[in-house]
VEXDREN-508402 format. One record per residue (C-alpha): residue number from 1; x, y, z. Coordinates in pm, 1 decimal. Each point is the difference from the previous one (the first is absolute). Layout:
SITE/k/px/py/pz
SITE/NUM/X/Y/Z
...
This chain:
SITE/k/px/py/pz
SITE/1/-1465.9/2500.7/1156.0
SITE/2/-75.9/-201.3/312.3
SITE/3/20.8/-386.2/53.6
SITE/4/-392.5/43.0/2.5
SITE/5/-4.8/99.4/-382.0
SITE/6/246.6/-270.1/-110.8
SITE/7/-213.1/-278.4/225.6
SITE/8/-292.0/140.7/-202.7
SITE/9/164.3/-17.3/-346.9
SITE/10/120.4/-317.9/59.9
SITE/11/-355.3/-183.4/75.2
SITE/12/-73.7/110.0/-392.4
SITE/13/321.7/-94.5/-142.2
SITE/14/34.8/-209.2/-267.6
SITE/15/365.6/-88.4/4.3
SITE/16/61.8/-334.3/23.2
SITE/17/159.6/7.9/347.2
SITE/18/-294.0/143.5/164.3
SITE/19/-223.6/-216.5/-153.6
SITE/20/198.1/-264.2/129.5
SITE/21/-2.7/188.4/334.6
SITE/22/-410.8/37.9/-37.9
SITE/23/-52.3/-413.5/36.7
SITE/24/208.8/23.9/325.5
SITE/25/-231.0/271.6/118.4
SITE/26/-357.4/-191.7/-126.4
SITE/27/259.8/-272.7/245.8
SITE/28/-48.5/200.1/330.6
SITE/29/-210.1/280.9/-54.1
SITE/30/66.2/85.5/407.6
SITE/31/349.0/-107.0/-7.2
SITE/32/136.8/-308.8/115.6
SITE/33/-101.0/-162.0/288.4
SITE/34/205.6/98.6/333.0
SITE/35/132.8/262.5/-196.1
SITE/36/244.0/-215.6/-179.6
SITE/37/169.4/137.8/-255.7
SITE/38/-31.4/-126.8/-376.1
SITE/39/210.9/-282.1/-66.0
SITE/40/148.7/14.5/-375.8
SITE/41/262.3/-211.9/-93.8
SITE/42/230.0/-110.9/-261.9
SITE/43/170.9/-372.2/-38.6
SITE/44/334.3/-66.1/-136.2
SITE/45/228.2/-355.5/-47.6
SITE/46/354.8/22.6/73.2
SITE/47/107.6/-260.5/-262.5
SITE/48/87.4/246.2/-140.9
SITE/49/124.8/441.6/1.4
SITE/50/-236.5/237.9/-14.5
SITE/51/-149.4/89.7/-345.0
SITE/52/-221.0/226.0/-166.6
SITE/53/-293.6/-184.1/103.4
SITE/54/101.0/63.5/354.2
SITE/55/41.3/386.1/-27.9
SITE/56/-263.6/19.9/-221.5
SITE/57/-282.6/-162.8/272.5
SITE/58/139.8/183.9/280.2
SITE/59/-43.1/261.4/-157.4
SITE/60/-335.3/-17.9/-128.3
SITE/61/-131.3/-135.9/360.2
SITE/62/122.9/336.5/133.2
SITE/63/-188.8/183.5/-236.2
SITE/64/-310.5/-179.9/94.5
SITE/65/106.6/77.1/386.7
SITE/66/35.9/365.4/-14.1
SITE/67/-293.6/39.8/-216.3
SITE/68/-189.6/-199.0/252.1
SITE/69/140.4/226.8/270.9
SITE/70/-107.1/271.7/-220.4
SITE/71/-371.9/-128.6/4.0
SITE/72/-41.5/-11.1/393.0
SITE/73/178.3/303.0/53.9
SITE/74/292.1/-166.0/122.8
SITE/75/388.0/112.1/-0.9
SITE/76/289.1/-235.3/-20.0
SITE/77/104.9/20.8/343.7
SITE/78/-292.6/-32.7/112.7
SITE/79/-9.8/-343.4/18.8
SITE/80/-272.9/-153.1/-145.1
SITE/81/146.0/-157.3/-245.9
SITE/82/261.1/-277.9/-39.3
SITE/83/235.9/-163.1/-256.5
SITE/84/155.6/-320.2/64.1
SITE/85/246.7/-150.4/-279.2
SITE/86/-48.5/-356.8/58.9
SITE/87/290.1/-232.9/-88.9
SITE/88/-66.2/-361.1/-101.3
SITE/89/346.4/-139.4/164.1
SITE/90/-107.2/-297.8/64.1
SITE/91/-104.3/-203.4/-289.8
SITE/92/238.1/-255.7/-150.3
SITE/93/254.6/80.7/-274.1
SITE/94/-103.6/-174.2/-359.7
SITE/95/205.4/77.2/-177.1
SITE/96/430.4/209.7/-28.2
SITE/97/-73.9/367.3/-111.3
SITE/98/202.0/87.7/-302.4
SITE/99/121.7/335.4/137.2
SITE/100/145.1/-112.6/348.8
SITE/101/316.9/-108.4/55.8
SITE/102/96.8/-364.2/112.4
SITE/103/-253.1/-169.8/-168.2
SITE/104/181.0/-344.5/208.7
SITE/105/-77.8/137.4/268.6
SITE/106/-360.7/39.6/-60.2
SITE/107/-92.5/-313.9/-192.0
SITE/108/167.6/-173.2/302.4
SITE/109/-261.0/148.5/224.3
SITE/110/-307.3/-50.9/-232.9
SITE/111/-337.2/-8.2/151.7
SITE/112/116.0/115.1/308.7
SITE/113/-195.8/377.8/110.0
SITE/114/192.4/264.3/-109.2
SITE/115/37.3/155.6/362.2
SITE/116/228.4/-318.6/86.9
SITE/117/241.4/-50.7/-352.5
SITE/118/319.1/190.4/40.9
SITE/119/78.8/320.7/-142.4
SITE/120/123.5/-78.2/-343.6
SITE/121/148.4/366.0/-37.2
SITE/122/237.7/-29.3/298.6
SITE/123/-156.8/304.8/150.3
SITE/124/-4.1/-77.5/362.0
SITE/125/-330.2/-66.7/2.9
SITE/126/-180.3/-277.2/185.7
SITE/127/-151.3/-144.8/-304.4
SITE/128/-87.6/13.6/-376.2
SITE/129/-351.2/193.2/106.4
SITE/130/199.0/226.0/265.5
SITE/131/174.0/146.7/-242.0
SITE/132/-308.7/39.2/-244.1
SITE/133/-195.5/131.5/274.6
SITE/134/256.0/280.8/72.3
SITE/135/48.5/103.7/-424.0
SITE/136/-381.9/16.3/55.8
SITE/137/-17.6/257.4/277.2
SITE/138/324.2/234.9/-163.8
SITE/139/-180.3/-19.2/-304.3
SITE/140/-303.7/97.5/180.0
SITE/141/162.2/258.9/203.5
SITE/142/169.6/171.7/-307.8
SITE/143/-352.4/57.3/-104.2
SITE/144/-146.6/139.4/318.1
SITE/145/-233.7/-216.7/56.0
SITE/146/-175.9/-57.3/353.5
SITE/147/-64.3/-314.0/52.3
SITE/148/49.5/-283.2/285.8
SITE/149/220.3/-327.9/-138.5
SITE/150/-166.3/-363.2/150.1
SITE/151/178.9/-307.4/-70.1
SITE/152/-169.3/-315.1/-55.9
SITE/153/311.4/-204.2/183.8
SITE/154/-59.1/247.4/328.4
SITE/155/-406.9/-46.1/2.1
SITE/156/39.8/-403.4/-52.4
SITE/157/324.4/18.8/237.9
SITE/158/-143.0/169.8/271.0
SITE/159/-313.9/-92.7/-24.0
SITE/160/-172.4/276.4/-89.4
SITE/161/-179.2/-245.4/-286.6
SITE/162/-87.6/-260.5/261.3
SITE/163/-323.7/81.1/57.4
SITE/164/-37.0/37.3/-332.6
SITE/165/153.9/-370.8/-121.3
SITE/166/-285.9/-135.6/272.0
SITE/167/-273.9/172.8/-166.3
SITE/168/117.3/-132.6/-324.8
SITE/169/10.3/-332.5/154.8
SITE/170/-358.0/10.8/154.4
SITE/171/-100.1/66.6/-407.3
SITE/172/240.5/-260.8/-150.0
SITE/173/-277.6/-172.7/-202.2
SITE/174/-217.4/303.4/-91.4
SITE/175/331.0/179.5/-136.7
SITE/176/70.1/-348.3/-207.5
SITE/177/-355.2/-3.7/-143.3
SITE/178/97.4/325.5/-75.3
SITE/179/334.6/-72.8/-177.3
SITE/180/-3.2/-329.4/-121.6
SITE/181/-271.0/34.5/-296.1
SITE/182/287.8/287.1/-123.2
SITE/183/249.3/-250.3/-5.6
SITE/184/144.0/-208.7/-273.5
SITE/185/-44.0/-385.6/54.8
SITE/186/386.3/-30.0/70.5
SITE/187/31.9/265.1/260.6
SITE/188/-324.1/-97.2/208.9
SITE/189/190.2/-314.8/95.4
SITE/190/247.1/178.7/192.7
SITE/191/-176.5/338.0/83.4
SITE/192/-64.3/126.5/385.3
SITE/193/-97.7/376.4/91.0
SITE/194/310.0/-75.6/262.1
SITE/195/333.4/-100.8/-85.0
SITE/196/227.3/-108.4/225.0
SITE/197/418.5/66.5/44.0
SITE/198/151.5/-328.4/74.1
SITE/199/218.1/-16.5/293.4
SITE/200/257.4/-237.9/-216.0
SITE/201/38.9/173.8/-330.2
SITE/202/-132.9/392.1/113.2
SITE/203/-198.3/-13.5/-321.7
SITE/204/-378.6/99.0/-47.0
SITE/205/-152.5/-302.5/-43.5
SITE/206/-270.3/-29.6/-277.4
SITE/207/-186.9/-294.1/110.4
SITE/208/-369.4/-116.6/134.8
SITE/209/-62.9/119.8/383.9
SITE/210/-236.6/-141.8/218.5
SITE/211/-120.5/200.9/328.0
SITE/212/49.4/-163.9/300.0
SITE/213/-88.6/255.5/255.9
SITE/214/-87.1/339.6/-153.1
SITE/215/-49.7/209.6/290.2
SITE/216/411.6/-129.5/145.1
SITE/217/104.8/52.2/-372.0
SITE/218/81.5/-380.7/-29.2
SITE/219/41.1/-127.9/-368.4
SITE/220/98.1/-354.3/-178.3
SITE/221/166.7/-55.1/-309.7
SITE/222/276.4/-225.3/-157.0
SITE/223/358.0/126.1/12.2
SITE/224/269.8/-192.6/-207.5
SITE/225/-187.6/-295.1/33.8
SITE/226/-106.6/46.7/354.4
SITE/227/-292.2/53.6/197.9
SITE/228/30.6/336.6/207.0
SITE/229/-230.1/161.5/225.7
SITE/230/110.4/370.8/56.3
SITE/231/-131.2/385.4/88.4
SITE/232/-73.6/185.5/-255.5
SITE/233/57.3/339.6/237.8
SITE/234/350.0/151.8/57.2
SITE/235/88.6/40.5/-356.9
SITE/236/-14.2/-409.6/-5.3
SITE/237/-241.6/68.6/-333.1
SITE/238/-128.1/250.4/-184.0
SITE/239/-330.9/64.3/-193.2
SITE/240/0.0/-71.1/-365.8
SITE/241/9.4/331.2/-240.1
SITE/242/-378.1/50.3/-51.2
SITE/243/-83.1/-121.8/342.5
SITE/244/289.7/179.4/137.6
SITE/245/-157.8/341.4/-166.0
SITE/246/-306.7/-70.2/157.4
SITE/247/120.0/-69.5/342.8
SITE/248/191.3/308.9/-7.8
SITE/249/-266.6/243.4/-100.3
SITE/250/-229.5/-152.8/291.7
SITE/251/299.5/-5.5/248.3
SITE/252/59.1/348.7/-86.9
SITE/253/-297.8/155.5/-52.7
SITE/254/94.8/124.9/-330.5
SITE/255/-249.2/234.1/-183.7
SITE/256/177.5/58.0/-305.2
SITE/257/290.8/-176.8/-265.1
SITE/258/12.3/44.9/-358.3
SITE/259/129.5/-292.5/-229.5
SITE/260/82.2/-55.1/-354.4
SITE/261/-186.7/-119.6/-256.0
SITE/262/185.4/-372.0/5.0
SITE/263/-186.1/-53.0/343.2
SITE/264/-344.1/73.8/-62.9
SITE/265/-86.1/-377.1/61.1
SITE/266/211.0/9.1/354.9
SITE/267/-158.8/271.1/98.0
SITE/268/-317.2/-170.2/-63.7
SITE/269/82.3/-307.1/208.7
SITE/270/157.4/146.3/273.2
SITE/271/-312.8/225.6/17.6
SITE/272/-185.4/-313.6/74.6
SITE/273/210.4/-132.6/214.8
SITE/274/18.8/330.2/216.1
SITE/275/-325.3/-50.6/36.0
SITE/276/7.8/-358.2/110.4
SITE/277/239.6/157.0/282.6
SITE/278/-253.3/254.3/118.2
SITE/279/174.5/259.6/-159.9
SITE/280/-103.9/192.2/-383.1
SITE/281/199.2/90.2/-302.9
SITE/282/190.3/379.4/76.5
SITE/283/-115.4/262.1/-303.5
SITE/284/265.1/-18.1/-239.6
SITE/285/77.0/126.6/-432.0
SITE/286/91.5/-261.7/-229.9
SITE/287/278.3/152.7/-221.2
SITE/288/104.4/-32.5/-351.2
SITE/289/334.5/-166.6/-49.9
SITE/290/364.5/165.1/-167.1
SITE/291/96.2/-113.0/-326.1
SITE/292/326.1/64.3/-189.6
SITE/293/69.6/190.5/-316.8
SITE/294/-139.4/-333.3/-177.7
SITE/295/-352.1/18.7/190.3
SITE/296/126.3/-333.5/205.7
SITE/297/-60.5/-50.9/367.0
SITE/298/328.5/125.1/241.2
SITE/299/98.5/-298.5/148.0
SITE/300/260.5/7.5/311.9
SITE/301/207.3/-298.8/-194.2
SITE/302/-16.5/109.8/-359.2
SITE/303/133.7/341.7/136.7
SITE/304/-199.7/189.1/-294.6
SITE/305/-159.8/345.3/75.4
SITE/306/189.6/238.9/236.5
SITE/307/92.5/6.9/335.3
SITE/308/-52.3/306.1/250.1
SITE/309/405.7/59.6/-18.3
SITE/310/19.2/25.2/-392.4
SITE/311/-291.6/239.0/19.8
SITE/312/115.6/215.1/313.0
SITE/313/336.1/22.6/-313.2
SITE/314/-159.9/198.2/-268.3
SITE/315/-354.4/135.1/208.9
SITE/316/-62.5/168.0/338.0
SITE/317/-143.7/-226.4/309.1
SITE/318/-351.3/281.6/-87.1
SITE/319/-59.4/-128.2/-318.8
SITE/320/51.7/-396.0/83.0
SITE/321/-310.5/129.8/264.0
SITE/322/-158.5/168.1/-341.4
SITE/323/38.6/-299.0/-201.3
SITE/324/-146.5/-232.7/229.6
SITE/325/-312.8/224.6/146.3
SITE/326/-220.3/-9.7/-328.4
SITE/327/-233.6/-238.1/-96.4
SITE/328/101.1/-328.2/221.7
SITE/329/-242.6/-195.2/-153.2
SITE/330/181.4/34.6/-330.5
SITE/331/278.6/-219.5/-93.7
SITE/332/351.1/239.8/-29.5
SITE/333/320.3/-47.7/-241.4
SITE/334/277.1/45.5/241.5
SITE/335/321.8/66.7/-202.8
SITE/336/232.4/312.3/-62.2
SITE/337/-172.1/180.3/-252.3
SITE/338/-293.4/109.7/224.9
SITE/339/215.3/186.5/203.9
SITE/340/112.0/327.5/-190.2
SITE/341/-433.5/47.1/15.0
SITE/342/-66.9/-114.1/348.1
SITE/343/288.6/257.4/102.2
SITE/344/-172.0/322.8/-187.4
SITE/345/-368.8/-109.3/68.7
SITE/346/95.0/-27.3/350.5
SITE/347/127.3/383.4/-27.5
SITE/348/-284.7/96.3/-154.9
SITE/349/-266.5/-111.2/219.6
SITE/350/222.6/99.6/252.3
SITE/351/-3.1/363.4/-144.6
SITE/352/-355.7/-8.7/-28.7
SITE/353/-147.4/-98.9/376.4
SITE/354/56.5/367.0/92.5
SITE/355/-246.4/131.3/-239.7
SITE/356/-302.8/-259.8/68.8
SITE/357/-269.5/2.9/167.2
SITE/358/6.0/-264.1/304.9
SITE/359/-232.3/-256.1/-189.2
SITE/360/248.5/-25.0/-282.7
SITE/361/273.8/-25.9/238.8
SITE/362/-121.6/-288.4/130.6
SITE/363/14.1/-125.1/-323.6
SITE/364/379.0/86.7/-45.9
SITE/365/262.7/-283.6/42.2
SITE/366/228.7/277.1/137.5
SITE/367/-232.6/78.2/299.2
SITE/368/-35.3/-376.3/91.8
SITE/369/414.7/-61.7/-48.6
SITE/370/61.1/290.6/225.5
SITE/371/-205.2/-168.6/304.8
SITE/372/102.5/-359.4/-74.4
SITE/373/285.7/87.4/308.6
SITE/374/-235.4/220.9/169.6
SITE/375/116.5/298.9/-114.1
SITE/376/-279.8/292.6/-33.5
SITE/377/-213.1/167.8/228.7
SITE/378/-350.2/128.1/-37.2
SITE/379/-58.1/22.4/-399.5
SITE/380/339.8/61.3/-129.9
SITE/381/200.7/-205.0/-137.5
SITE/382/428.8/52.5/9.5
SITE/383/175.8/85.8/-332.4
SITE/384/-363.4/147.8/-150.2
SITE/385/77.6/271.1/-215.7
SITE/386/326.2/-132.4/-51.2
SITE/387/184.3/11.2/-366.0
SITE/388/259.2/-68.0/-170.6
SITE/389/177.3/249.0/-299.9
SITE/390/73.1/-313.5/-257.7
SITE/391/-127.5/-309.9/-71.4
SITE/392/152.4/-365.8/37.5
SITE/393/-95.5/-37.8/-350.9
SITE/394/157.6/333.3/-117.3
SITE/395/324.3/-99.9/220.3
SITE/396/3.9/-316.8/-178.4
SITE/397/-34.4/127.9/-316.5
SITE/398/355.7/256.9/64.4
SITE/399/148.8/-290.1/131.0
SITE/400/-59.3/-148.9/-332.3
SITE/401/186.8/257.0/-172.9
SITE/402/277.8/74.7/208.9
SITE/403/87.9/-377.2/-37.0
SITE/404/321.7/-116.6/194.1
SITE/405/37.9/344.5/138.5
SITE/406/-337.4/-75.2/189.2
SITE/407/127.3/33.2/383.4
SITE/408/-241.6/119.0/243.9
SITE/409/264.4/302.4/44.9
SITE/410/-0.7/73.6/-371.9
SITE/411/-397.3/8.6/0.8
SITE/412/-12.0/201.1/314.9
SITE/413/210.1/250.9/-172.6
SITE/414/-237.4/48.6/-315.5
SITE/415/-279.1/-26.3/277.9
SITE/416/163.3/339.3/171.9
SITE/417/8.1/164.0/-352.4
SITE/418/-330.6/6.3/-65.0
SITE/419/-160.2/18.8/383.4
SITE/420/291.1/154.3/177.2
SITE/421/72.6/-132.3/335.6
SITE/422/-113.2/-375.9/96.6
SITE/423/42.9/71.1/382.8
SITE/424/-270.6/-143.2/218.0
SITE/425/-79.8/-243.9/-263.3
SITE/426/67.4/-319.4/123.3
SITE/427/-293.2/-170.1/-200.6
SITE/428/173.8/149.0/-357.3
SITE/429/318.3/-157.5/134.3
SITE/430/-119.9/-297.4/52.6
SITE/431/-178.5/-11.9/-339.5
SITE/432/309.1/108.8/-171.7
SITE/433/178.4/-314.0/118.5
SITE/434/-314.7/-199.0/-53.6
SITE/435/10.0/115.8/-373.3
SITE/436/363.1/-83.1/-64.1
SITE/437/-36.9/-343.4/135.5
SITE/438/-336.1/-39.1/-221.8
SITE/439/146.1/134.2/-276.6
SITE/440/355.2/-246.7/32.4
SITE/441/-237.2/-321.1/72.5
SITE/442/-249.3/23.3/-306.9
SITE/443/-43.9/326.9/-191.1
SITE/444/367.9/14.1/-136.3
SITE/445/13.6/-371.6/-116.5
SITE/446/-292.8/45.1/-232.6
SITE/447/53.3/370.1/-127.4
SITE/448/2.4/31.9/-382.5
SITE/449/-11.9/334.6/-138.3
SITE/450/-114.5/-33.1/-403.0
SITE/451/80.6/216.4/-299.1
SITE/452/-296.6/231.2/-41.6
SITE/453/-183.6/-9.5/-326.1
SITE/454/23.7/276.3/-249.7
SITE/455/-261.8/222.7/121.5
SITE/456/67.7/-93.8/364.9
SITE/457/313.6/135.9/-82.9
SITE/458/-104.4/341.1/-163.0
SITE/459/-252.2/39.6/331.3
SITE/460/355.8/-45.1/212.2
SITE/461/203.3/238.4/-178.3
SITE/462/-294.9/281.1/22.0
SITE/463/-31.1/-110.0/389.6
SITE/464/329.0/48.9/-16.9
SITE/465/25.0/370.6/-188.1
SITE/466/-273.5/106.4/295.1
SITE/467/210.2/-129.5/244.5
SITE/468/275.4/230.8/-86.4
SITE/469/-219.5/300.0/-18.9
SITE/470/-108.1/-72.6/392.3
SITE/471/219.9/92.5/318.6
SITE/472/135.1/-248.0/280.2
SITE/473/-256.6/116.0/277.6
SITE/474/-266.0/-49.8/-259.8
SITE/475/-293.5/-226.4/180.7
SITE/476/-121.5/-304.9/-22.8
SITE/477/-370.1/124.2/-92.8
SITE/478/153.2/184.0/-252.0
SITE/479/231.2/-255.6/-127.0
SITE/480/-276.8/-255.0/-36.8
SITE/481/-224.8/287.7/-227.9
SITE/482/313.2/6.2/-222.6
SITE/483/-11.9/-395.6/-84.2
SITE/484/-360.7/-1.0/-3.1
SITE/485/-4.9/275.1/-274.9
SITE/486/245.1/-170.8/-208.0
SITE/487/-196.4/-345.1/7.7
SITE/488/-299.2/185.2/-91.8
SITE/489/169.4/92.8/-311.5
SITE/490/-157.8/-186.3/-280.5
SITE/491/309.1/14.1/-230.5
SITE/492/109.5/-235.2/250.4
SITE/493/-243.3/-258.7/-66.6
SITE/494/-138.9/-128.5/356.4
SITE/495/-331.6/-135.2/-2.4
SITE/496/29.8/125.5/412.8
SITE/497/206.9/130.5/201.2
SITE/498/28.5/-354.4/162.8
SITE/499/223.5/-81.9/-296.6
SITE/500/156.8/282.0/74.3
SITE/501/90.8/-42.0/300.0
SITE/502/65.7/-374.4/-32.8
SITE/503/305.0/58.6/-239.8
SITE/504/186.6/291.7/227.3
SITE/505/-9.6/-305.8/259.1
SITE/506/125.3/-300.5/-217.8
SITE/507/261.5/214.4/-186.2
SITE/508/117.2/234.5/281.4
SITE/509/-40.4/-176.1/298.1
SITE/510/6.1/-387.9/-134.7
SITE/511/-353.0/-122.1/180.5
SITE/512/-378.3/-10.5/-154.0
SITE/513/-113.4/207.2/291.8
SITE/514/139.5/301.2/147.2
SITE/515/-22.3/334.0/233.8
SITE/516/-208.5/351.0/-110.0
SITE/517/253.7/106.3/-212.2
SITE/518/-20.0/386.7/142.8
SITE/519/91.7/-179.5/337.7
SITE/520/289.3/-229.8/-133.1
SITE/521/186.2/322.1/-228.9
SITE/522/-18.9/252.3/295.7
SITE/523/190.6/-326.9/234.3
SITE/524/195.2/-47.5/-281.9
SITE/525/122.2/282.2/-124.9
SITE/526/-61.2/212.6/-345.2
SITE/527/353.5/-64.6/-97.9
SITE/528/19.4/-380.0/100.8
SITE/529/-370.5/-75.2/-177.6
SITE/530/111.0/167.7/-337.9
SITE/531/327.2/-226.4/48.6
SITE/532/-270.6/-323.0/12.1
SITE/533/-148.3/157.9/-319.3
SITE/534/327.4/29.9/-163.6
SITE/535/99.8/-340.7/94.7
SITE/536/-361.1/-176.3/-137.8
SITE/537/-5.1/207.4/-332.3
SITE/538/403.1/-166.8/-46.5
SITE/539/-181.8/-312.7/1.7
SITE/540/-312.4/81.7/-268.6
């Protein structure tokens, strides 16, 4: 199909990132002026390394990019769109990270910006943010992302944000009348939409400001006790954080950022205030927040959830993409046990984009992951079509029952039993090792295989008798037949075949949920699933 069909298909989309994509369009129905290209862009604060919050927006901004591109008729290198990862290096340290080495270090240099404390990690790196700023851009090179990195230390520094300090200068009252009435009592006393650095202590000074000369950058305030008259330009001061994200989007021309959920209310204010400055409020989502197992809020200092490292441990980089594409405006649980899914919906959908039609493509997260580093031409998407022979769940579940002999050689070798050669497979290899780690980390530590009941136990030993009767090379289609006819039994006594089912996996393989059976015997072996029978009906 050409671009022309997809451009079409995507106008009538309903998948979120075109929608998204849609309100940029109703934006500049001709394009933007001069022919500049679309501005999105994503904001980060080096207080801290990059999280799942960081991937996670990245990622999603792309997705609203290359659908946009999509729309117009546009291809990645075509240049009409940009991505600029914005990093907020210059606002003051609060408060010692509890991941970071040195913590003296740090709390020594409180309230100083971040592009100007040293690097507590020893790294070589000019400063605490340097070194941030550089995990940011591996971790978002690992990912393929394209994307230009700003600083907010190099635009205040080189005054690049000059212009842009004036203008909030010029609108230093209307930006307070803006502000203040948001403010508790406490903090109006000392609030300013500028704060300076002192030139004594190299802090950022929260304190009143009075304008002295906008249009030279001139402000007043009280330093220590003392009068000082200073310029705000230079990297002498910096914006404060809702100001700041207004002055930016007008200095920059953004036209689109996405935000979480716990700044709906600065994104409200520094839509005003962009205003003020001449400037309006970019097109943006406001996402649902991760929770952990317990339904609580991830928070950075509690260190609850999961981080992209423990993930990229037990799941593919594809199905953290998965994960995170559906429903943003839903709030997810972020912990291990959504992986093992993520993994095999991701293979399924992934399995399935060769067979639809281009509308329900554009509904698939596989055919948006597969452009989010501007992979793809025309319609098609890389990796459609694609499949794999087993299942992370039904790996997980042989791990389970080859217990400390669960190696990823050991499970490749049952693997080539039953599919024959695993050459130019390097996604089953991968999953293999995925599986044992999974497996180690949290399947072994809570499998309990029970005694089965008396009738569960005469169902086994007749599963067992027509195991006997059936050859090695027997399938898995027919394999699963032969356990569905003996659950159907009714001398067996199972009100479904649910029951059924549920009782081969909590006696055999230890868990309340398990594989197709069929599937898991012909992996397993005739001879080693009769042993699991044997084993269970010693324990009834």
């Amino acid at each position: 199909m050409s671009n022309q069909a997809l451009t079409d298909a995507a106008h009538s989309s309903k998948a979120w990132p075109f929608q998204e994509a849609q309100r940029l369009l109703k934006r500049y129905p001709d394009g933007k002026p001069n022919g500049e290209p679309v501005l999105f862009e994503t904001g980060y604060g080096p207080s801290g390394l990059p999280h799942i919050g960081t991937f996670q927006e990245v990622l999603r901004t792309t997705l609203v990019r290359r659908a946009y591109e999509a729309l117009i008729g546009a291809r990645p290198e075509d240049g009409r769109t940009r991505l600029v990862a914005f990093s907020d290096d210059m606002d003051g340290l609060r408060k010692v990270p509890d991941n970071v080495p040195n913590p003296d270090l740090l709390r020594a240099n409180l309230n100083k910006p971040l592009s100007r404390i040293p690097d507590p990690f020893d790294a070589g790196h000019a400063s605490f943010a340097h070194h941030n700023n550089a995990q940011l851009r591996d971790f978002l090179d690992r990912f393929g992302f394209d994307y230009e990195f700003v600083a907010a230390s190099e635009r205040y520094g080189s005054g690049a944000f000059d212009d842009g300090l004036r203008n909030v200068l010029r609108n230093f009252d209307a930006i307070l009348d803006i502000m203040l009435p948001t403010l508790r009592e406490e903090r109006r006393q000392t609030y300013s939409p500028v704060m300076p650095i002192s030139e004594k202590s190299g802090e950022v000074l929260q304190v009143p400001v009075e304008v002295v000369d906008a249009g030279n950058g001139i402000i007043r305030f009280e330093d220590d006790g003392e009068t000082v008259e200073q310029s705000a330009l230079g990297g002498r001061a910096k914006c404060q954080w809702k100001v700041d994200w207004a002055m930016r989007w007008v200095a920059l021309d953004v036209d689109y950022e996405m935000y979480g959920k716990d700044l709906t209310d600065s994104g409200i204010q520094s839509g005003k205030i962009a205003r003020v400055l001449g400037g309006r409020k970019p097109e943006g989502l406001i996402y649902e927040m991760f929770l952990d197992a317990k339904g609580e809020k991830i928070s950075k200092s509690k260190g609850n959830g999961l981080s992209i490292e423990e993930w990229l441990q037990y799941g593919s980089e594809e199905s953290l993409g998965f994960y995170i594409f559906n429903n943003p405006k839903s709030a997810k649980q972020l912990h291990a046990g959504v992986i093992p899914r993520a993994v095999d919906d991701y293979w399924q959908f992934r399995e399935r984009l060769a067979e639809q039609e281009l509308d329900k493509q554009l509904g698939n997260p596989v055919w948006h992951l597969a452009r989010a580093n501007g992979a793809g031409e025309g319609t098609a998407a890389p990796g459609e079509g694609d499949t794999l022979p087993v299942t992370y769940s039904l790996l997980l579940n042989l791990v389970g029952v080859l217990g400390t002999e669960a190696t990823p050689e050991r499970l490749e070798d049952y693997l080539r039993t039953y599919l024959g050669s695993l050459d130019d497979q390097p996604e089953l290899h991968e999953l293999v090792r995925l599986a044992v780690a999974y497996n180690r980390d949290f399947v072994a530590p809570t499998l309990k295989k029970r005694a089965p009941s008396p009738s569960e136990a005469d169902a086994l030993r007749a599963l067992d008798a027509r195991l006997a009767e059936m050859d090695a090379g027997t399938s898995a289609e027919d394999l699963q037949t032969a356990v569905y006819e003996i659950g159907k039994r009714e001398e067996f006594g199972f009100d479904n075949l649910r029951d059924w089912f549920r009782a081969l996996y909590e006696t055999l393989l230890g868990s309340e949920q398990g594989p197709r059976m069929g599937s898991f015997i012909a992996l397993y072996g005739i001879d080693n699933t009769r042993t699991l029978i044997a084993e269970a009906l010693a324990r009834s």
